[in-house]
C-alpha positions in Angstrom: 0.0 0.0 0.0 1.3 3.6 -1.1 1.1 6.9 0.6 -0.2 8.3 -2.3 -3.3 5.8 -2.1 -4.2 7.3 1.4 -6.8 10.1 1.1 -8.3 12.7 3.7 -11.4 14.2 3.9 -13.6 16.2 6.1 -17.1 16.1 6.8 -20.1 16.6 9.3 -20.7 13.8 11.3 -23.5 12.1 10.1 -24.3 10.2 13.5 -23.0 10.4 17.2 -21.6 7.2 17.0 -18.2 7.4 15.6 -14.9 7.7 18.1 -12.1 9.6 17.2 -9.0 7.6 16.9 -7.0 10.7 18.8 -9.2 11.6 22.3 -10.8 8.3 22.3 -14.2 10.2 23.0 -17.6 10.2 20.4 -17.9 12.6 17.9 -21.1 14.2 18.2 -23.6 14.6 15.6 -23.0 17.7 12.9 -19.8 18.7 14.3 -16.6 19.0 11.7 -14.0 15.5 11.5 -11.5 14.4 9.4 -11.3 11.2 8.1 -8.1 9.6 6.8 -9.2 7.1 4.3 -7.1 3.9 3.9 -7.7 1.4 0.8 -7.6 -2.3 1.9 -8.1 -4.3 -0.9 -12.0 -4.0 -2.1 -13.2 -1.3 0.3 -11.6 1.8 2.3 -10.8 1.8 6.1 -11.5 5.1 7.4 -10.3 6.7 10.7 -12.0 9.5 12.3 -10.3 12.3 13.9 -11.9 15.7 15.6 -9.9 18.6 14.0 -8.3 19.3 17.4 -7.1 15.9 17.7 -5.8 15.8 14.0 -1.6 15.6 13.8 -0.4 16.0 10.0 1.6 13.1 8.9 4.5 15.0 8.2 6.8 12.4 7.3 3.9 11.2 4.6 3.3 14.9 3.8 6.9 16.1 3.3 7.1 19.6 2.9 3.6 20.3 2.9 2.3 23.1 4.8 -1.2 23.1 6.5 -2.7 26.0 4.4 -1.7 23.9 1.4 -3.1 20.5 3.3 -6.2 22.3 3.6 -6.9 23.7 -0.3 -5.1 20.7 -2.2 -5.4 17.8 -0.1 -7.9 17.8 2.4 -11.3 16.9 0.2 -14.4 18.5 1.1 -16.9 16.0 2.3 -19.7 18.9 3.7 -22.9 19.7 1.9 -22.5 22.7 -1.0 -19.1 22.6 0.1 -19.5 24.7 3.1 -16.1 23.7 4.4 -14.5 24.9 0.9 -16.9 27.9 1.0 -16.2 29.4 4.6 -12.5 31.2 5.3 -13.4 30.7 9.1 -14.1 27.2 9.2 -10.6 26.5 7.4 -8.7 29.0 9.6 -10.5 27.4 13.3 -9.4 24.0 11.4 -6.1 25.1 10.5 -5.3 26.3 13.9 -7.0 23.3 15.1 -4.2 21.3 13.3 -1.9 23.1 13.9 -1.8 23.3 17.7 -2.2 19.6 17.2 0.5 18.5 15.5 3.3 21.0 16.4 2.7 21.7 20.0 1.7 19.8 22.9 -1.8 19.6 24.2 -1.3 20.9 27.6 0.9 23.7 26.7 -2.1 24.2 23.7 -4.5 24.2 26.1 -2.5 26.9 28.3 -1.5 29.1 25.5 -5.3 28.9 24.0 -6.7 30.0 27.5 -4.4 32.8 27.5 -5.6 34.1 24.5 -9.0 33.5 24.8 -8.6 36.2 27.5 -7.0 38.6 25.3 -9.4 38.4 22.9 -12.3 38.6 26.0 -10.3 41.7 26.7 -10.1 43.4 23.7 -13.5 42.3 22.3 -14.9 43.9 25.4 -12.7 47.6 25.1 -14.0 47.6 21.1 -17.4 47.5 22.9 -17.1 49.8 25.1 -15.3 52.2 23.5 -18.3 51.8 20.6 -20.5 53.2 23.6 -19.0 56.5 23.4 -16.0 58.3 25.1 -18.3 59.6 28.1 -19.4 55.7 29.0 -15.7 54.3 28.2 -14.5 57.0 31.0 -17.0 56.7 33.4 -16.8 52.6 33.7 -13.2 52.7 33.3 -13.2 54.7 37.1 -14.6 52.1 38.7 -13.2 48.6 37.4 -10.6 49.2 39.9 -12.9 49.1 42.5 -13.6 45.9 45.4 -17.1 44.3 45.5 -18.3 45.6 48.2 -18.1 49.3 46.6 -19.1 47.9 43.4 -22.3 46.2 45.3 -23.1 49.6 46.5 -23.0 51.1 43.2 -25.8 48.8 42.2 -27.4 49.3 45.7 -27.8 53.0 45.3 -29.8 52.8 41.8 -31.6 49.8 43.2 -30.3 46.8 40.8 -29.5 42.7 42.4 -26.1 43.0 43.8 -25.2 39.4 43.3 -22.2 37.6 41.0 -19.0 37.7 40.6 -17.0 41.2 40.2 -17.2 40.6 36.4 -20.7 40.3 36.6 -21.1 43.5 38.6 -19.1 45.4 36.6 -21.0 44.1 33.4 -24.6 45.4 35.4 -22.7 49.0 36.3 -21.6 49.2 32.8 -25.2 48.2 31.2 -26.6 51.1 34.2 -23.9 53.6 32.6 -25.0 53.3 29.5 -28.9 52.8 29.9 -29.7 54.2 33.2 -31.8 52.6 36.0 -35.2 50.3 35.3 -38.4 51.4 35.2 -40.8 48.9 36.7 -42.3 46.6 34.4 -44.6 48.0 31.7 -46.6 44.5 31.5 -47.2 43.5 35.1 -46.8 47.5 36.4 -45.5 45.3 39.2 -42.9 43.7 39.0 -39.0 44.8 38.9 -36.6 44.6 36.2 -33.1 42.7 36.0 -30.5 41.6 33.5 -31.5 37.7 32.7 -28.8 36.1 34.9 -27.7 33.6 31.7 -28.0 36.2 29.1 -26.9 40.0 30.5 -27.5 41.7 26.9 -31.1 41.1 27.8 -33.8 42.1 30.0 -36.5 40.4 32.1 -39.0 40.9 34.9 -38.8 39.1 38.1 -42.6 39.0 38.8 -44.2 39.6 41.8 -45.6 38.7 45.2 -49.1 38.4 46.1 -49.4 38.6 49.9 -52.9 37.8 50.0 -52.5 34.6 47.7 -49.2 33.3 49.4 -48.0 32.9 45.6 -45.6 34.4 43.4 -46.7 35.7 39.8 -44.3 35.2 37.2 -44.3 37.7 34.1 -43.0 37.2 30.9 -40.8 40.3 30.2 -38.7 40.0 28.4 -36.5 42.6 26.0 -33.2 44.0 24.7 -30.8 45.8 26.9 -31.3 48.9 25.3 -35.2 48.5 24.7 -36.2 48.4 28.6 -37.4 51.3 30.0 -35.1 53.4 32.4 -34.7 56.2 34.3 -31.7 58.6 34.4 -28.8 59.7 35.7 -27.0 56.7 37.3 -25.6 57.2 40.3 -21.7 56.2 40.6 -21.1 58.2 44.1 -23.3 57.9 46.7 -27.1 60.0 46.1 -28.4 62.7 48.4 -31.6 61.9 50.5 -34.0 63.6 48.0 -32.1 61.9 45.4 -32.4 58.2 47.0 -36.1 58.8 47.6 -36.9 60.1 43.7 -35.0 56.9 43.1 -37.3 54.7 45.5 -40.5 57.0 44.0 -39.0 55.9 40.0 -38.7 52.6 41.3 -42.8 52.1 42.5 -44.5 54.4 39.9 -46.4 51.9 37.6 -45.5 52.3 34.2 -49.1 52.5 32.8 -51.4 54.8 31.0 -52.7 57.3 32.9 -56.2 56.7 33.8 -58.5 59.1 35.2 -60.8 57.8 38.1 -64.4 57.9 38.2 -64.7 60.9 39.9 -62.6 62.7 37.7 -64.6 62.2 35.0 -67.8 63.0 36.5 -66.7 66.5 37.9 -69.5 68.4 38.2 -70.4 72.3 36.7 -70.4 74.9 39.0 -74.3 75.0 38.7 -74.2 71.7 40.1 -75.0 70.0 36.8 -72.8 66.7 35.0 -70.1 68.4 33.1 -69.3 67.0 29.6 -67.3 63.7 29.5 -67.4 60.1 29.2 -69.8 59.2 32.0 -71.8 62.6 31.5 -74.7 60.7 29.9 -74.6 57.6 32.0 -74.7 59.6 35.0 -77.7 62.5 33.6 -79.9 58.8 32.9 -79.2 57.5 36.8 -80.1 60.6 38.2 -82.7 60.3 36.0 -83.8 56.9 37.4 -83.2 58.1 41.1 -85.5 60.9 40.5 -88.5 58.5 38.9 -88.2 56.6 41.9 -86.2 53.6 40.8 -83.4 54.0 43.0 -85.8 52.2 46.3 -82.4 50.1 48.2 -84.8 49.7 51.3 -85.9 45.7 50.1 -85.1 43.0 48.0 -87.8 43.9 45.3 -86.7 47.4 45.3 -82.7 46.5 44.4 -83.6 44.0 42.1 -85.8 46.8 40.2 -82.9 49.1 40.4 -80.5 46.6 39.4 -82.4 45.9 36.4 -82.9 49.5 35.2 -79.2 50.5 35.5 -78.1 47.5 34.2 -80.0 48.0 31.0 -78.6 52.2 31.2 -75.0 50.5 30.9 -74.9 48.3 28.5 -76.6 51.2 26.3 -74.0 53.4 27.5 -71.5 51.6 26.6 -69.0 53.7 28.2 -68.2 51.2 31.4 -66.3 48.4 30.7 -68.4 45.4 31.4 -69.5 42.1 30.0 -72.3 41.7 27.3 -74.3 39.2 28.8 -77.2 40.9 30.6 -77.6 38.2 33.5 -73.9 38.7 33.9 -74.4 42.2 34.4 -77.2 42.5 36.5 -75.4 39.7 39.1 -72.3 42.3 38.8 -74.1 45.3 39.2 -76.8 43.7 41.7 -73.7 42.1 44.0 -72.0 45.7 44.1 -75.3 47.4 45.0 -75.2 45.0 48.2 -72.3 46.8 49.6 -73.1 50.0 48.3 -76.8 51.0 49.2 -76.4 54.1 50.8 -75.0 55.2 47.6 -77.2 57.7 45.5 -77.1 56.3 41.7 -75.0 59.0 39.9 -72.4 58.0 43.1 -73.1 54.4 42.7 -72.4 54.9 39.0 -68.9 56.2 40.0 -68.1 53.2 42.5 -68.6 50.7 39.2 -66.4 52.5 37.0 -63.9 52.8 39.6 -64.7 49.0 40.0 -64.4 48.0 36.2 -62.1 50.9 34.2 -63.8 52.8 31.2 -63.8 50.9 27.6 -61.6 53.6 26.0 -59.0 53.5 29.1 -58.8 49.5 29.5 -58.8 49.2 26.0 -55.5 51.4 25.7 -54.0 49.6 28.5 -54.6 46.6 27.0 -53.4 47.7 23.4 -50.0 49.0 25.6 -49.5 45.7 27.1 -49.4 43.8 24.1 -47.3 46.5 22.0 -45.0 45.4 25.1 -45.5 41.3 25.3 -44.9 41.7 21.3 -41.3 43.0 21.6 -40.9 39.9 24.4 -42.3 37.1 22.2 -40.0 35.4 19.0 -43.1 36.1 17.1 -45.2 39.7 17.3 -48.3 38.1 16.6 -48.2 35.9 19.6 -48.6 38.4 21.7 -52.2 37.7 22.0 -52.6 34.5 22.8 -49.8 35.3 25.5 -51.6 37.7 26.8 -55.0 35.5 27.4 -53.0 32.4 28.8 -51.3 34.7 31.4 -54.7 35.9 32.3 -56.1 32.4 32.6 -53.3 31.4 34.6 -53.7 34.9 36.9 -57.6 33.8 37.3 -56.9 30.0 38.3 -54.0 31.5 41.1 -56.8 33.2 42.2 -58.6 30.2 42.6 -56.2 29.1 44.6 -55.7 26.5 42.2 -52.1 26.2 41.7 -51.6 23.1 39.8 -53.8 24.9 36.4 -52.3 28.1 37.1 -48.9 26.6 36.9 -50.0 24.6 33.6 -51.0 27.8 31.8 -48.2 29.9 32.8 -45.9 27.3 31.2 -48.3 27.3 28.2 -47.8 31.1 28.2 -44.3 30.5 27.8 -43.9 28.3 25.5 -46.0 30.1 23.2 -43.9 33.5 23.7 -40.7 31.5 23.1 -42.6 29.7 19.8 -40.5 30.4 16.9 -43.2 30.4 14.4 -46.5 32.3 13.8 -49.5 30.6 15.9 -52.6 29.8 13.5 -55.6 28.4 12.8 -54.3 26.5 11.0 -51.5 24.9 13.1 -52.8 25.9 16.2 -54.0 22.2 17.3 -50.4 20.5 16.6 -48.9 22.1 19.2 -49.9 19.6 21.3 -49.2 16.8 19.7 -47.4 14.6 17.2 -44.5 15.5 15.3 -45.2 19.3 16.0 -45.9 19.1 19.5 -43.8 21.9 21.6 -42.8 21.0 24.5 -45.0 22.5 27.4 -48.4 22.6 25.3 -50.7 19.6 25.6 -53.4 18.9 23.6 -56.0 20.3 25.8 -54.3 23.8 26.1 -54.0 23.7 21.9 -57.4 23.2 21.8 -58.4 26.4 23.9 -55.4 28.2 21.6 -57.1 27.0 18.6 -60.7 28.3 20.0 -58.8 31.5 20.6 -57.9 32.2 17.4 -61.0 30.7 15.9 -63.1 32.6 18.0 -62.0 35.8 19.3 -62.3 34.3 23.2 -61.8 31.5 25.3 -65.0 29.7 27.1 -62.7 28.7 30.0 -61.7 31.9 30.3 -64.7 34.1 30.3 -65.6 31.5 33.0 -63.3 32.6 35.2 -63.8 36.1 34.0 -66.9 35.9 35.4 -66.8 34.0 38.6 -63.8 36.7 39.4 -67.0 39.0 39.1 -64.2 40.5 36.2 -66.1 39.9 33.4 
């Protein structure tokens, strides 16, 4: 057998099953190898090798360099010769080689961890020097500083002071150059961080209901540079005013503003409904209290009254509340129970208060998805998000932590869902080939009735046995 009958190629591993003749260890699935090809008589032997663990036969290869290995010898096994195609993949193999065969592995191993720092280093200046000259000065002050006065640096504009130094220093710089977070403008709850795997990104950390004993996770999640913040960041220690604006920034919901009730029903100074969104609603129950409906003294009398107002809403329009008359009379009926020393045009106040006004809820509700939009892979996810996280809010409510916990997850893994969620493939995310892990087949069915629909069954029945339909 010649040398010259002994070929080499390289490839992606078809399977995980081959060992490499050099480490001894499998070589997964789609990574890079090079085989050395050996005829014996009717068929080739072929050893595989993991670049790394490749050494040249020089002896076999006199006077041939590695660059020249790689472009005249070394046949290109990959698929539309991608090896042949990419400069990068030849120069990582070429090194690979090349540390392999001329050097040895611990000393490799030593030198290549050196370097990987340098280029840490310097890939991290290029960045921050990219930020501008103001950033690359202010962060540069303090990478010379312990911990514990890094830790307070992140104390004063209220960020988690845990990690390692590099990891403080990477928050500090990220506060630098953004400023401190807003709370979250999907929960209006919960507080911001850096994702602890993934610092070039954002996510909330939920919150705590007291009342419930439970934790409500929130699926936040943006950019670096797309959170909301607040400005300056503090690098020396703030003032008292200046630590309580921070505490104030830090608990402000970052919602629309919404008017209250009583705002909107101000009244003229002749004592009359001034012109606004409840003006009509509240002329008709004053109305209704003056013809004698408004009788909260016995059952018949609050039923009558519940009736009548009931019927003045929904015309109205204006109060956000469900479409289903029964519904709304048990809503409206319930609240009168706790209210009846209220006049009507007050009472009609105390519901609004209760359940928001269309136009105001609506735009909430429009913000909040604008928001879950930039969080999911796929904008148009958003809604479904957006109803599973409510079904899971209702069912924590319930005290029933086992479904709440189920459509969380669902939530989740619909926000995280690569694709655009349709009618048409709505239903296979729960099973077969298509399933996604964390959907069964009973929460693709509700997604599927969702998007068929315009609603959820399940859900308007908690919606409604919340009394938040």
């Amino acid at each position: 057998m010649s040398d010259e009958e002994t070929t080499y190629v390289i490839e992606r591993a078809a399977s995980g099953r081959a060992k490499c003749k050099g480490c001894k260890n499998n070589i997964e699935k789609d990574d890079l190898r090079i085989g050395v090809e050996i005829p014996n008589g009717s068929y080739k032997m072929v050893r595989w090798y993991h670049p790394a663990c490749f050494k040249m036969p020089t002896r076999k290869l006199n006077g041939v360099s590695i660059d020249d290995f790689i472009e005249d010898i070394l046949r290109d096994g990959t698929k539309d010769d991608e090896f042949s195609n990419s400069e990068d993949l030849k120069k990582q193999v070429g090194n690979d080689i090349e540390r392999a065969t001329f050097g040895s592995p611990s000393k490799n191993k030593k030198k290549r961890a050196k370097e990987e720092v340098a280029e840490e280093q310097e890939a991290k200046k290029r960045k921050i020097d990219a930020l501008g000259e103001d950033v690359a000065e202010k962060y540069n002050s303090i990478c010379g500083k312990k911990n514990d006065e890094l830790k307070d640096i992140l104390r004063w504009n209220g960020h988690p002071v845990t990690g390692t130094k590099e990891n403080l220093l990477e928050r500090i710089l990220d506060g630098i150059t953004y400023g401190r977070f807003q709370q979250c403008p999907l929960c209006h709850e919960g507080k911001l961080k850096l994702k602890d795997d993934d610092l070039t990104r954002v996510v909330c950390k939920g919150r705590w209901d007291e009342a419930l004993m439970q934790r409500f996770d929130c699926a936040y999640s943006v950019s670096a540079k797309d959170a909301p913040r607040n400005k300056p960041w503090h690098l020396t220690e703030p003032s008292a005013s200046e630590k309580e604006e921070i505490k104030q920034d830090a608990e402000r919901r970052n919602e629309p503003t919404k008017p209250s009730a009583k705002a909107v029903a101000a009244k003229n100074e002749d004592g009359g409904v001034a012109e606004g969104p409840l003006s009509q609603l509240l002329k008709g129950a004053t109305k209704l209290e003056e013809d004698g409906y408004w009788d909260l003294n016995n059952a018949a009398g609050i039923k009558k009254a519940s009736s009548m107002l009931t019927d003045l809403v929904l015309k109205d329009g204006v109060i956000d509340i469900t479409d289903d008359e029964k519904k709304a009379r048990m809503l409206i009926g319930k609240l009168i129970l706790t209210n009846k020393e209220k006049s009507a045009s007050e009472f009609v106040t105390v519901l609004a208060d209760q359940q928001g006004l269309s136009e105001n809820n609506q735009a909430e509700k429009k913000q909040q998805e604008e928001v879950l939009s930039e969080a999911c892979a796929v904008p148009a996810n958003a809604k479904i998000v957006m109803v599973l996280m409510e079904l899971s809010k209702l069912y924590f409510k319930e005290k029933n932590t086992n479904a709440g916990l189920t459509y969380k997850k669902v939530a989740n893994a619909v926000r995280d869902h690569p694709e655009e969620i349709t009618v048409d493939n709505a239903k296979g995310l729960g099973k077969g080939k298509t399933k996604v892990p964390g959907i069964g087949a009973s929460s693709a069915a509700k997604i599927h009735e969702f998007l068929s629909t315009g609603t959820m069954q399940k859900l308007e029945e908690k919606r409604a046995s919340a009394g938040d339909a």
